[in-house]
Z-matrix of the N, CA and C atoms (Angstrom, degrees):
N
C 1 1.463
C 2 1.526 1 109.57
N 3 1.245 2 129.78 1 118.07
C 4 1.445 3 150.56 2 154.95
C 5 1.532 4 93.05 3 -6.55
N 6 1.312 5 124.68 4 163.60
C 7 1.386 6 120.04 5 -172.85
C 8 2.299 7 87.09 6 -116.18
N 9 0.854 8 118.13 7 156.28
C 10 1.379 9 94.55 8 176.69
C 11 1.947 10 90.85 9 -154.89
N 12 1.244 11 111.03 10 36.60
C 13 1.356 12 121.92 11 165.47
C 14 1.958 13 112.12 12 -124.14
N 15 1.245 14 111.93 13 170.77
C 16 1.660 15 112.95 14 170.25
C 17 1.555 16 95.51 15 -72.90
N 18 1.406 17 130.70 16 -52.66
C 19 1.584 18 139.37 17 -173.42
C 20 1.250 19 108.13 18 -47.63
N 21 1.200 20 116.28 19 -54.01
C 22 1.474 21 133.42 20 -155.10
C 23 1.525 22 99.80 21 -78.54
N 24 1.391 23 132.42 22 -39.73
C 25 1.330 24 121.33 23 159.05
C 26 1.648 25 120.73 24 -51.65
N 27 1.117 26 78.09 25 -58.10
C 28 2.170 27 103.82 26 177.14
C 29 1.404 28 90.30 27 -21.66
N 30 1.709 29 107.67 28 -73.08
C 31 1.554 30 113.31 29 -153.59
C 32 1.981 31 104.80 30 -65.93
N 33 1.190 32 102.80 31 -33.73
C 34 1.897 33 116.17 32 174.09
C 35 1.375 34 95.82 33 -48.68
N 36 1.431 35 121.34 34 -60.05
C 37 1.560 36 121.39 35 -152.04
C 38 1.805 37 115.57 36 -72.86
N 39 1.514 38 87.35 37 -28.87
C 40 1.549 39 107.16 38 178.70
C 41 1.487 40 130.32 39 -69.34
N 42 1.906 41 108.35 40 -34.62
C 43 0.895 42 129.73 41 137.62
C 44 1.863 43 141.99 42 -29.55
N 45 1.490 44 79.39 43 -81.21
C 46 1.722 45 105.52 44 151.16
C 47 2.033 46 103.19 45 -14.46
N 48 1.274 47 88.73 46 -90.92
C 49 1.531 48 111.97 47 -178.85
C 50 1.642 49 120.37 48 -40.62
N 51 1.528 50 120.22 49 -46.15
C 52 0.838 51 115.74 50 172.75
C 53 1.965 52 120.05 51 -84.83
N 54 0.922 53 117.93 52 5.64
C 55 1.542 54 119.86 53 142.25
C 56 1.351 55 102.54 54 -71.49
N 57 1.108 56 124.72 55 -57.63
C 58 1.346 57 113.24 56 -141.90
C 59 1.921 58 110.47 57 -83.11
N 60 1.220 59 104.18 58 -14.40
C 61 1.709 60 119.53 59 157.82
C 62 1.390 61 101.89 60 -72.87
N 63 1.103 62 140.01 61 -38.47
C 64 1.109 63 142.59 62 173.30
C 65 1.788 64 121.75 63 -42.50
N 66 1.446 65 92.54 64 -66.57
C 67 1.481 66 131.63 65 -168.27
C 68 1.804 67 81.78 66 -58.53
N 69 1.401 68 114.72 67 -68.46
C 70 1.676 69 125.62 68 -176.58
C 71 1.471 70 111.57 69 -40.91
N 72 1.155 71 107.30 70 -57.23
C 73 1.788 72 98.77 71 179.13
C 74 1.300 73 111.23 72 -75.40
N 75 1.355 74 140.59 73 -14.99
C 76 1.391 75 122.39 74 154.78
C 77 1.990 76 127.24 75 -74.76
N 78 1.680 77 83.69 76 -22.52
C 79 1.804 78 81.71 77 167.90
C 80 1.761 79 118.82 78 -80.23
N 81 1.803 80 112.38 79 -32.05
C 82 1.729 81 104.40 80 -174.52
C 83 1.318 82 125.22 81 -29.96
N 84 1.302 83 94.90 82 -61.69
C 85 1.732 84 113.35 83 -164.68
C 86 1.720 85 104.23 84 -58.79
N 87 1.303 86 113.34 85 -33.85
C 88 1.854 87 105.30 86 172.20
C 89 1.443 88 123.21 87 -73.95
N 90 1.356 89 98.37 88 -22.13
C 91 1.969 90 127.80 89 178.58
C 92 1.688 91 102.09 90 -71.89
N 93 1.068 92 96.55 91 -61.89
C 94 1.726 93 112.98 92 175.08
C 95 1.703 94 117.96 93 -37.40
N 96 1.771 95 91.41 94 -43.61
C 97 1.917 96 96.51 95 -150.99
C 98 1.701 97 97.09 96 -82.89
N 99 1.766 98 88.96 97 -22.07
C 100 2.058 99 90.80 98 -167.54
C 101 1.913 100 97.76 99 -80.47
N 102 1.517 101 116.19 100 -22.93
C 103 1.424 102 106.20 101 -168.64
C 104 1.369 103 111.54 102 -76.78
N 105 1.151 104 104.20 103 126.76
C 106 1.757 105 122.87 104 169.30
C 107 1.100 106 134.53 105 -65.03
N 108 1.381 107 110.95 106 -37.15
C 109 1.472 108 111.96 107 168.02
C 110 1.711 109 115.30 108 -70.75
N 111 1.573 110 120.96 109 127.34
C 112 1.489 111 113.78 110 174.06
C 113 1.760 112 120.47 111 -58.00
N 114 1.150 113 100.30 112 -28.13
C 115 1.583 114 111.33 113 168.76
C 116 1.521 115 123.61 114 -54.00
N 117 1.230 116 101.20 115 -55.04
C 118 1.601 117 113.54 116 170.97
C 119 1.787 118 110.67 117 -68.34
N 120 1.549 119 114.66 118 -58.00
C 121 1.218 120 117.25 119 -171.03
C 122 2.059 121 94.26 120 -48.46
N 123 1.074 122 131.68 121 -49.25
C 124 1.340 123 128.91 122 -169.95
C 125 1.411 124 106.04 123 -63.77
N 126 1.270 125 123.34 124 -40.20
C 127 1.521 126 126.95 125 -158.85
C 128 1.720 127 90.84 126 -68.98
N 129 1.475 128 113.76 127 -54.78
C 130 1.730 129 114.79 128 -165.39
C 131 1.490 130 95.70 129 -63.40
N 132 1.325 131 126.69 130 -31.25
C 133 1.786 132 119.96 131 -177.13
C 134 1.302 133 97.05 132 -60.75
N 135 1.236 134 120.29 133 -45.89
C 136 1.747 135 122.12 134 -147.38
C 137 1.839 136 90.95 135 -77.89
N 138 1.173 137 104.39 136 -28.79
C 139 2.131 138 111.59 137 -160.81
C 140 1.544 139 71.49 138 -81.52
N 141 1.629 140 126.43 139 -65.35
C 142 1.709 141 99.84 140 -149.79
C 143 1.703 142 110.92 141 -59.47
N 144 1.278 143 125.12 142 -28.87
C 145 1.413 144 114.42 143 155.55
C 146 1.341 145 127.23 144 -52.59
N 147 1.022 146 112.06 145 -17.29
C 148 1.772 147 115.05 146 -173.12
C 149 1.902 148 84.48 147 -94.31
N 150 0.878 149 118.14 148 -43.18
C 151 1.462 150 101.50 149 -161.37
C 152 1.412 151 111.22 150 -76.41
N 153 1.453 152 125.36 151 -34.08
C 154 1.349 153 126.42 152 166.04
C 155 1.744 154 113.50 153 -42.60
N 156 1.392 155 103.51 154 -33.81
C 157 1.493 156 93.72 155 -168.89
C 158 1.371 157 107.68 156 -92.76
N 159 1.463 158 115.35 157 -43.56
C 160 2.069 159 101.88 158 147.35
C 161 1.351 160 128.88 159 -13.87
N 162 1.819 161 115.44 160 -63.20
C 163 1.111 162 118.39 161 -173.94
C 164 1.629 163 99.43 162 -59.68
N 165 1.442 164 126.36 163 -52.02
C 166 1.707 165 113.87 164 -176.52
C 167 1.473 166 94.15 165 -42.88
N 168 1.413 167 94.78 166 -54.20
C 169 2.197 168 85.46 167 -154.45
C 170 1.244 169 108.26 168 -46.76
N 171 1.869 170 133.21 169 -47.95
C 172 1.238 171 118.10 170 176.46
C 173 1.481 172 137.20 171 -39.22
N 174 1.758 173 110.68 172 -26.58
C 175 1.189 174 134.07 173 -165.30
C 176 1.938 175 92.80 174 -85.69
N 177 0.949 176 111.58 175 -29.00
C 178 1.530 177 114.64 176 -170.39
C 179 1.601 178 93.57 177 -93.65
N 180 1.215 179 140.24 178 -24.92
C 181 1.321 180 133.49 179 152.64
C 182 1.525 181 127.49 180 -62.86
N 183 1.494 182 115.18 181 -44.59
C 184 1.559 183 109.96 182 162.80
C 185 1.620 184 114.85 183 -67.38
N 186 1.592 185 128.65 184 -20.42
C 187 1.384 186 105.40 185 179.06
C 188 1.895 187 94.10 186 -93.80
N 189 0.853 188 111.51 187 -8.27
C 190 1.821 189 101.85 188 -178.96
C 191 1.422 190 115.65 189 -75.37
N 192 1.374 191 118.25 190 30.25
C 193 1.686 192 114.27 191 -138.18
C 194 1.957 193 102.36 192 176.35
N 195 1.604 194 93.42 193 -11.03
C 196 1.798 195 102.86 194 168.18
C 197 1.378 196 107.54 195 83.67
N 198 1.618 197 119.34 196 8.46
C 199 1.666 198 107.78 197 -169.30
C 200 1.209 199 97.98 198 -102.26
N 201 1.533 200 112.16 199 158.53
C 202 1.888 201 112.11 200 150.87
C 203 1.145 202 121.00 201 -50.16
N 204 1.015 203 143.10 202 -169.28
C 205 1.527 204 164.38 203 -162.78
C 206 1.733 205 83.45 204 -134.66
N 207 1.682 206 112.21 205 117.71
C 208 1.661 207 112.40 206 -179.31
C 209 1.278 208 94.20 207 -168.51
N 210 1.668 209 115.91 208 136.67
C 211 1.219 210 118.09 209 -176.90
C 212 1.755 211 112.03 210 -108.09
N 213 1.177 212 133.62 211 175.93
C 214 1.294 213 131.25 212 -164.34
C 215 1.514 214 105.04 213 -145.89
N 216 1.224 215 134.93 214 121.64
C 217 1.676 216 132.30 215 179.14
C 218 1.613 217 99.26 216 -52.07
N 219 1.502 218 95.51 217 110.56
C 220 1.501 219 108.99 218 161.43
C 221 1.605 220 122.29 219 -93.14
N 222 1.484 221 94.89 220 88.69
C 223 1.594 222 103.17 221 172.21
C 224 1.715 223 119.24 222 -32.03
N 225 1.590 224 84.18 223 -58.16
C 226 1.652 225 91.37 224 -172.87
C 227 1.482 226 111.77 225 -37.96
N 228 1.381 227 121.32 226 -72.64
C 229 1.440 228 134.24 227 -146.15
C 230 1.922 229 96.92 228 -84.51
N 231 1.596 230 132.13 229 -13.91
C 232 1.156 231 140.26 230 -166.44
C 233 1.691 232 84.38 231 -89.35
N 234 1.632 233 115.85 232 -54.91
C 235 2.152 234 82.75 233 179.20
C 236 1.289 235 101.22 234 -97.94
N 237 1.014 236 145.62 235 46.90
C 238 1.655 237 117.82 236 166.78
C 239 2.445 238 80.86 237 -115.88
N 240 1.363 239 105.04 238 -17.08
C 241 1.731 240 93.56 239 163.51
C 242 1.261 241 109.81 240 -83.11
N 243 1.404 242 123.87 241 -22.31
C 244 1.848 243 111.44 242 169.64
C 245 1.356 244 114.91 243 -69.09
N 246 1.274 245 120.89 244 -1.44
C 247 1.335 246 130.14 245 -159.41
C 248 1.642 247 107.60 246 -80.81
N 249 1.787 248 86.96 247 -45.59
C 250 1.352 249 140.28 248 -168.29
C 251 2.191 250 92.66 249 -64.24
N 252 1.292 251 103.80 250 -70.63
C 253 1.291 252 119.13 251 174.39
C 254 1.778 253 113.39 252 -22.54
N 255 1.576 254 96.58 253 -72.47
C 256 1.403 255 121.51 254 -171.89
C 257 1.169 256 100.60 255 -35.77
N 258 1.380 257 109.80 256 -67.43
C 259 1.696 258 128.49 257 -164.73
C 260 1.742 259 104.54 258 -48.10
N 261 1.324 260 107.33 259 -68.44
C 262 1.399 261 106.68 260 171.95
C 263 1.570 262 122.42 261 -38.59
N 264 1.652 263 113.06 262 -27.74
C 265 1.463 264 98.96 263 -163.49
C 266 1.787 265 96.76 264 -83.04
N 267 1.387 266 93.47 265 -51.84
C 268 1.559 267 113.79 266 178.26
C 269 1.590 268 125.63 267 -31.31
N 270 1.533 269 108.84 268 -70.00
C 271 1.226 270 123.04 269 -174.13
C 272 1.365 271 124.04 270 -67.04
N 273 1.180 272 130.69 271 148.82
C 274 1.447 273 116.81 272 -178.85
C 275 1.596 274 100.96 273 -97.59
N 276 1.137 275 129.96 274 161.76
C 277 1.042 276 159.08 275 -140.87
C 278 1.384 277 85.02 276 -90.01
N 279 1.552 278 126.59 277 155.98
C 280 1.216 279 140.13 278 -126.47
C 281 1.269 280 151.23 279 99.44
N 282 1.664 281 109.30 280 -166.15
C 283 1.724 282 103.84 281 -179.06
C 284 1.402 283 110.21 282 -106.29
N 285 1.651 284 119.60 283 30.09
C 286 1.444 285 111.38 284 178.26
C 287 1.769 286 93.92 285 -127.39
N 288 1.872 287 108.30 286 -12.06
C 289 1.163 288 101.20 287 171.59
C 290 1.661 289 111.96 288 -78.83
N 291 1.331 290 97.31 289 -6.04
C 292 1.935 291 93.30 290 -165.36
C 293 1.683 292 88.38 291 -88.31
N 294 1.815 293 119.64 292 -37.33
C 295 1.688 294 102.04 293 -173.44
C 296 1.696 295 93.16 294 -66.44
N 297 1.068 296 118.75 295 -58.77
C 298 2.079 297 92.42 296 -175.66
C 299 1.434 298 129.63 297 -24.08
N 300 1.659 299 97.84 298 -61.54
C 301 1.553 300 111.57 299 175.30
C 302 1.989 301 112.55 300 -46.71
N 303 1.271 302 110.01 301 -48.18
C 304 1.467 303 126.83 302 170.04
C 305 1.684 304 108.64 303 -45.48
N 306 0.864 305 111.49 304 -77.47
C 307 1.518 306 127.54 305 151.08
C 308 0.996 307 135.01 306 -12.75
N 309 1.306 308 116.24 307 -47.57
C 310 1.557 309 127.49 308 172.04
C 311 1.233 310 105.44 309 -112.91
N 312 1.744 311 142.00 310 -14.37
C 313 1.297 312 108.62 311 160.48
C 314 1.924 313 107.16 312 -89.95
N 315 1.251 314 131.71 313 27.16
C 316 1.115 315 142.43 314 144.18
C 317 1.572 316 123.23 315 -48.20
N 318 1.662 317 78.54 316 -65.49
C 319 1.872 318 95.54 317 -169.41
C 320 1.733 319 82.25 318 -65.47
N 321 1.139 320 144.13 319 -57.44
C 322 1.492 321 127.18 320 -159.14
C 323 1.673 322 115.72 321 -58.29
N 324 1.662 323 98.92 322 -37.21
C 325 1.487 324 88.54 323 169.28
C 326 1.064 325 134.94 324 -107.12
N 327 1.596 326 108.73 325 28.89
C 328 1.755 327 122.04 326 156.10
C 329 1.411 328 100.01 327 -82.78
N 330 1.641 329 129.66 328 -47.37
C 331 1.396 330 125.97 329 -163.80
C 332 1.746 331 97.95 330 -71.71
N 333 1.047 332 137.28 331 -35.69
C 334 1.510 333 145.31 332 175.90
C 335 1.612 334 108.01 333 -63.19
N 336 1.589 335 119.57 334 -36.60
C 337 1.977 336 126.98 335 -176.99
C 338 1.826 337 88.74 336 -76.86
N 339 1.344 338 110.12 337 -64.14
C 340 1.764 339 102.11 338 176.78
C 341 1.457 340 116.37 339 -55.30
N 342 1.068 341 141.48 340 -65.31
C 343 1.164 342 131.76 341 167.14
C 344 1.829 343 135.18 342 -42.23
N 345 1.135 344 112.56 343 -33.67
C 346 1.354 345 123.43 344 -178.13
C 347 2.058 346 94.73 345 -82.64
N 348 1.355 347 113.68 346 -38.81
C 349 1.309 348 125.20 347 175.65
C 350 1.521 349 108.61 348 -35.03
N 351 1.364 350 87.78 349 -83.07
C 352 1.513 351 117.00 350 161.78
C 353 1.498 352 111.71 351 -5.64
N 354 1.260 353 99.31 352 -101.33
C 355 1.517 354 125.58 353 163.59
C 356 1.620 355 117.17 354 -1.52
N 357 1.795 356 102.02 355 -76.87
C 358 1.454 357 106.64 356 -168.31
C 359 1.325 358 104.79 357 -63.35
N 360 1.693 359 121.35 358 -24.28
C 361 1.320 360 105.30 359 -177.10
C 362 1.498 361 134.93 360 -92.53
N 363 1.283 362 103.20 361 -6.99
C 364 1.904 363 117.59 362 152.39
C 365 1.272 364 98.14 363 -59.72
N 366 1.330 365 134.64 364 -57.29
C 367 1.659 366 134.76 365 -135.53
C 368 1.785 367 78.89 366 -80.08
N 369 1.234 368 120.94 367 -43.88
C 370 1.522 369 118.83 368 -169.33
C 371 1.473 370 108.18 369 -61.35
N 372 1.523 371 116.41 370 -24.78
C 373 1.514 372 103.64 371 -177.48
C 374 1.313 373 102.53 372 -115.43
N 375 1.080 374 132.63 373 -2.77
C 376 1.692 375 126.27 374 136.52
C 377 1.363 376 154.77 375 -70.59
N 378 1.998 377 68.53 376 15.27
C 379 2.234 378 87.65 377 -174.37
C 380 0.825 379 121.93 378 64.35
N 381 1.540 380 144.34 379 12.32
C 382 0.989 381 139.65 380 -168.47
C 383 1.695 382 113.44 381 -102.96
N 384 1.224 383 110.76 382 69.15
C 385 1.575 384 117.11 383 -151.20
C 386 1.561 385 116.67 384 -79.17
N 387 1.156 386 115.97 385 -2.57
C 388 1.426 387 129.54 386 156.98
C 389 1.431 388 132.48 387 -57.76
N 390 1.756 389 89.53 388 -66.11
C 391 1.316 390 109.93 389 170.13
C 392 2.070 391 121.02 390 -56.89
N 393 1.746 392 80.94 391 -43.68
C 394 1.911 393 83.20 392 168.14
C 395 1.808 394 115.65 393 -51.79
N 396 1.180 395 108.75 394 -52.19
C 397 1.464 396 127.57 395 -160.87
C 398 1.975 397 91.47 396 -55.32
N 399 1.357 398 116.01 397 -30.98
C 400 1.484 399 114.47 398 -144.52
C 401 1.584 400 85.81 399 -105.91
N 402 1.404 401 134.82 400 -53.28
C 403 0.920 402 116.70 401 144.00
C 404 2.242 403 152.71 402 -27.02
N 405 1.225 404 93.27 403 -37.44
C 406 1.528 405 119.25 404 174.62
C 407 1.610 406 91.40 405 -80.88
N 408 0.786 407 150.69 406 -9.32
C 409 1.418 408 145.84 407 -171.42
C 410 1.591 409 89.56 408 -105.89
N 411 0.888 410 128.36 409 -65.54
C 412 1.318 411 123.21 410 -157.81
C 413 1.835 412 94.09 411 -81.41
N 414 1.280 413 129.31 412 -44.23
C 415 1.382 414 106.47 413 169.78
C 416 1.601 415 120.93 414 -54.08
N 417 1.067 416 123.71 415 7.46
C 418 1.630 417 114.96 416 -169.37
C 419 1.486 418 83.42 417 -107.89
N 420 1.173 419 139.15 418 -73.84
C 421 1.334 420 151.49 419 104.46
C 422 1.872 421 83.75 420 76.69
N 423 1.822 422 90.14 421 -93.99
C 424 1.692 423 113.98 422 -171.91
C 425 1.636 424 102.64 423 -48.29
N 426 1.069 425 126.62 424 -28.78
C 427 1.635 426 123.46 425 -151.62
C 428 1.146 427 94.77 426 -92.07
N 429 1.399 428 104.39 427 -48.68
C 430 1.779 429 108.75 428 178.49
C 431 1.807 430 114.77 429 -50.53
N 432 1.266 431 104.93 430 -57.74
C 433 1.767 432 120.14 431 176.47
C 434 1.834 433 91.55 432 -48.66
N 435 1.148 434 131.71 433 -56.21
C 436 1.315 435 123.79 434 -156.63
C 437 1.917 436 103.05 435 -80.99
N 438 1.118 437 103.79 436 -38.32
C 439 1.770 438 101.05 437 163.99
C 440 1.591 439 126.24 438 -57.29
N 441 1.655 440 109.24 439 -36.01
C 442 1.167 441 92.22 440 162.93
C 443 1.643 442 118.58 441 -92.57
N 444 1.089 443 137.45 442 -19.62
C 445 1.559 444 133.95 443 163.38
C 446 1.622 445 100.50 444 -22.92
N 447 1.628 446 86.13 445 -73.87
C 448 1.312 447 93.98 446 176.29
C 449 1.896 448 141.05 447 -20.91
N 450 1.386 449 98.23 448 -79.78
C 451 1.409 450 109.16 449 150.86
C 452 1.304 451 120.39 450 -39.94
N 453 1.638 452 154.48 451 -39.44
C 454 0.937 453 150.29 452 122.49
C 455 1.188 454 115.17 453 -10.70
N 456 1.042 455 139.48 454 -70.68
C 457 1.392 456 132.08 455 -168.29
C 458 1.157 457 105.73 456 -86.89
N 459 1.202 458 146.60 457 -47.19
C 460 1.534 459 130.68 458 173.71
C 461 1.819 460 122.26 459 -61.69
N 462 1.395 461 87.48 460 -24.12
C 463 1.784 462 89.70 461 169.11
C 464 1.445 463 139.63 462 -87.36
N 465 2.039 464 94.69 463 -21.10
C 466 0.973 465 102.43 464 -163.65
C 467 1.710 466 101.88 465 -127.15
N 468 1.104 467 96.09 466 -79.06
C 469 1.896 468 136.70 467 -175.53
C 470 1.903 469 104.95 468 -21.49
N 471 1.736 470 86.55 469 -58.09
C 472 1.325 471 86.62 470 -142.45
C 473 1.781 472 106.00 471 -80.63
N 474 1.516 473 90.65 472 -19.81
C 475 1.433 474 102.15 473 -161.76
C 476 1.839 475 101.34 474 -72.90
N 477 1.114 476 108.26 475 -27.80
C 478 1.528 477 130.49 476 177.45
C 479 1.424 478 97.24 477 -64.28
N 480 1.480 479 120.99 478 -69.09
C 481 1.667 480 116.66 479 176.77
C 482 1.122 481 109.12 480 -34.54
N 483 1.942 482 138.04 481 -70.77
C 484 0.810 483 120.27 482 172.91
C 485 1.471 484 155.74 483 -58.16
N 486 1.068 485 92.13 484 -22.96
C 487 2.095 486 106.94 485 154.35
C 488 1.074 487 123.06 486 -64.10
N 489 1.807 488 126.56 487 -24.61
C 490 1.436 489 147.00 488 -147.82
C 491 1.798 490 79.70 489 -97.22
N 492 1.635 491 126.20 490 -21.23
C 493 1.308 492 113.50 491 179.30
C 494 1.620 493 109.95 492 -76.29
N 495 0.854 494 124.57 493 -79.06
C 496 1.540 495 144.22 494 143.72
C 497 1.573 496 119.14 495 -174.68
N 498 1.415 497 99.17 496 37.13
C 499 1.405 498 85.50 497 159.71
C 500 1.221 499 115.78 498 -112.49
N 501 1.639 500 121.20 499 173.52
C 502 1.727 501 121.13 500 -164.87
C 503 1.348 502 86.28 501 -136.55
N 504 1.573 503 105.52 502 161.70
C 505 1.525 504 118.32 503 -154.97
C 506 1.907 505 93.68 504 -70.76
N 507 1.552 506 114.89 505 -18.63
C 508 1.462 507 91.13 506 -164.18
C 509 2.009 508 105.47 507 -96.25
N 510 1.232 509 101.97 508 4.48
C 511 1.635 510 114.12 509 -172.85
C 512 1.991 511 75.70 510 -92.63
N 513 1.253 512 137.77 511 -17.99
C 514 1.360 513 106.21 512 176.19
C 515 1.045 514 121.86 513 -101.52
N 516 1.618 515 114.34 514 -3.53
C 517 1.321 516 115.48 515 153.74
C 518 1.178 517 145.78 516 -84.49
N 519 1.827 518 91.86 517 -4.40
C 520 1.343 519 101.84 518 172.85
C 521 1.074 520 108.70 519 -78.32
N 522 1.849 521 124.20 520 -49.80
C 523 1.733 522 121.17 521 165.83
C 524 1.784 523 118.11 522 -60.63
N 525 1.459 524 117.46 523 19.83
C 526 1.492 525 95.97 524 -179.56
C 527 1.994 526 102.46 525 -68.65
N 528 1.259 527 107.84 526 -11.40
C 529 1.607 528 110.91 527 -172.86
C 530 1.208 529 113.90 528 -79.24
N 531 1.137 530 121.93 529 -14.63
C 532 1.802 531 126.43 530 -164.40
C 533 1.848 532 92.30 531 -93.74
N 534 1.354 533 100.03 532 -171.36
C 535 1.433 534 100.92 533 -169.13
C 536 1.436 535 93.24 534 -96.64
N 537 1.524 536 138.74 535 -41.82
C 538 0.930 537 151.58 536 -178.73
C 539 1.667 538 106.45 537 -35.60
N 540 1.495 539 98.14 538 -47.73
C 541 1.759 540 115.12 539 -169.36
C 542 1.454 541 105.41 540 -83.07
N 543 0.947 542 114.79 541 -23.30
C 544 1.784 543 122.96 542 -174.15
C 545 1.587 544 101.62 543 -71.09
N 546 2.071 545 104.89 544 -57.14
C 547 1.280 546 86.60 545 163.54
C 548 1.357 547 122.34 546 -67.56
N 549 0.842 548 147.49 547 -102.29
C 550 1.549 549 139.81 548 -179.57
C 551 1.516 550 115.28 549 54.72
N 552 1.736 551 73.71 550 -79.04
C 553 1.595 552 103.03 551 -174.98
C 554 1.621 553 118.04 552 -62.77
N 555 1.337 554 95.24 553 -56.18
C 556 1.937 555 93.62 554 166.25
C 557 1.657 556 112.36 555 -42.39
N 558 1.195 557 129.70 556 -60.65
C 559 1.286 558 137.74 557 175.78
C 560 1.442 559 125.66 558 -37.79
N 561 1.911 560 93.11 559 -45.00
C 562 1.435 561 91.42 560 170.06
C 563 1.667 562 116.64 561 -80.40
N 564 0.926 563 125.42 562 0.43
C 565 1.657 564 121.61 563 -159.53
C 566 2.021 565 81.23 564 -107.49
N 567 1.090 566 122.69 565 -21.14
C 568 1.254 567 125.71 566 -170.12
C 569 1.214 568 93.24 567 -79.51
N 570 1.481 569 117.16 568 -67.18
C 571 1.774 570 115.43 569 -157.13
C 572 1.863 571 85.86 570 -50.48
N 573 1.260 572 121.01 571 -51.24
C 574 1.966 573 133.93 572 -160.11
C 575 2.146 574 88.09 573 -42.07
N 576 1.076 575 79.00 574 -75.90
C 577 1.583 576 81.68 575 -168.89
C 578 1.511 577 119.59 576 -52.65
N 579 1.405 578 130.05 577 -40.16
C 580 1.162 579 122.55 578 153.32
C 581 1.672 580 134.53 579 -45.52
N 582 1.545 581 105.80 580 -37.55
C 583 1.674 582 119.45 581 171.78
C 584 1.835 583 101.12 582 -48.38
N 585 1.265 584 86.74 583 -40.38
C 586 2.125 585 104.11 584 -162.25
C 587 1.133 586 110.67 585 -70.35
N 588 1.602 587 128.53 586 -33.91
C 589 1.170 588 137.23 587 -167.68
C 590 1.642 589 94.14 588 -94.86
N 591 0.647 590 132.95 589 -45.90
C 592 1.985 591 139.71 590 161.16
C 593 1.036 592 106.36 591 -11.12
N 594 1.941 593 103.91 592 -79.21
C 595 1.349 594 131.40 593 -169.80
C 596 1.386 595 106.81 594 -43.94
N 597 1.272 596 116.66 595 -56.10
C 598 1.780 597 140.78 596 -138.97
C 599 1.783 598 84.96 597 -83.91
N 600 1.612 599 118.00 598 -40.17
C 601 1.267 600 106.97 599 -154.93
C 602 2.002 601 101.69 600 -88.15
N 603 1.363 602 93.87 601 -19.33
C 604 1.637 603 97.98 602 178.07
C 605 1.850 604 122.44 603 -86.58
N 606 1.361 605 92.16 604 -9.36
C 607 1.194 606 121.73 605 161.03
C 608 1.459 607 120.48 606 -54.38
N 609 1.541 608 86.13 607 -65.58
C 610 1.874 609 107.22 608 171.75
C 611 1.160 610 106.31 609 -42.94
N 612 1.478 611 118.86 610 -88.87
C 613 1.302 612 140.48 611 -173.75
C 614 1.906 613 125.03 612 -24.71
N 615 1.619 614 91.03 613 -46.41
C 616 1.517 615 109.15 614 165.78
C 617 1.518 616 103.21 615 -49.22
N 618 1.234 617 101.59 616 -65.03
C 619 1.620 618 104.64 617 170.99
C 620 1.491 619 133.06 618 -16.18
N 621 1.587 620 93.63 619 -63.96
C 622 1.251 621 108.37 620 -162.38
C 623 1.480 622 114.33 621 -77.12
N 624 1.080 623 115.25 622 -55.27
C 625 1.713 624 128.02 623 151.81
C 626 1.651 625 114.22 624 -35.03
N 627 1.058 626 112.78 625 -31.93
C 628 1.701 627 100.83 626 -161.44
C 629 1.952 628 89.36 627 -70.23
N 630 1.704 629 91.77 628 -50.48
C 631 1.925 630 87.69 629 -174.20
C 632 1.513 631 131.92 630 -54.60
């Protein structure tokens, strides 16, 4: 049944989420074993511990609030992990399989920063100031996991993928003149500024929810 209250979503969305923490701690450890970089392989160990204890916290949000503990098929987070799947079967092992893996546990913890967002800020206008507080923990939580991904791949990951082709940083400066290199370069200053506007806008949002 359609939810046709503010609660009644609340409890849908909460649901939602706790499949989909679910679904996450059974995918890390396969995410973990294929990533190559030791940096990354540690970061997804350290997140699947962080996420196990999310999933409690959700459970301490449905009884703070009178609900069961009940999970709901989360479409969202079930294909953006087939996504996850593909890549692993496909790619060969390496530093362009670790930017995929990067990549797609991104997209999981952008859909987890909007959703957990979400969340604390119904619970905030439903008084339910417990449940906000337990929630807000675990959204800082997601931002943090996605800042360092991040850093990973811009420090490490990605720059390796692209060398792992055969080109070297000074063969792309030799094509920054060709048209080929122009795009490149536009693309990269695009993905740069889009990363920034991400940051800046989840930034906001944290904001706005926390009050």
């Amino acid at each position: 049944m359609a939810a046709e209250t503010l609660h009644e979503l609340f409890v849908e969305e909460l649901r939602d989420m706790y499949d989909a923490e679910k679904r996450i701690i059974k995918a890390l450890p396969k995410i973990a074993k294929h990533a190559q970089s030791d940096e990354l392989r540690s970061a997804l160990t350290e997140h699947l511990r962080q996420t196990e204890k999310q999933a409690t916290r959700l459970e301490q949000v449905f009884k703070s609030i009178g609900e069961t503990p009940k999970g709901k098929k989360c479409d969202g987070i079930i294909g953006i992990l087939e996504e996850g799947n593909t890549a692993m079967e496909e790619l060969e092992e390496g530093p362009v399989l670790d930017a995929a893996l990067i990549a797609g546990c991104q997209k999981v913890e952008h859909y987890e920063i909007a959703s957990y967002g979400t969340l604390a800020y119904f619970a905030e206008l439903m008084g339910h100031e417990r449940a906000k507080d337990l929630l807000g923990t675990t959204l800082e939580e997601e931002k943090a996991a996605d800042e360092k991904l991040n850093t990973i791949a811009t420090s490490e990951v990605n720059r390796e993928a692209l060398m792992s082709g055969g080109e070297d940083e000074d063969e792309m400066e030799e094509d920054e003149g060709t048209p080929r290199g122009r795009r490149r370069a536009s693309m990269a200053m695009a993905n740069e500024r889009s990363s920034t506007r991400g940051r800046s806008a989840r930034k906001r949002g944290g904001s706005r929810r926390s009050r």
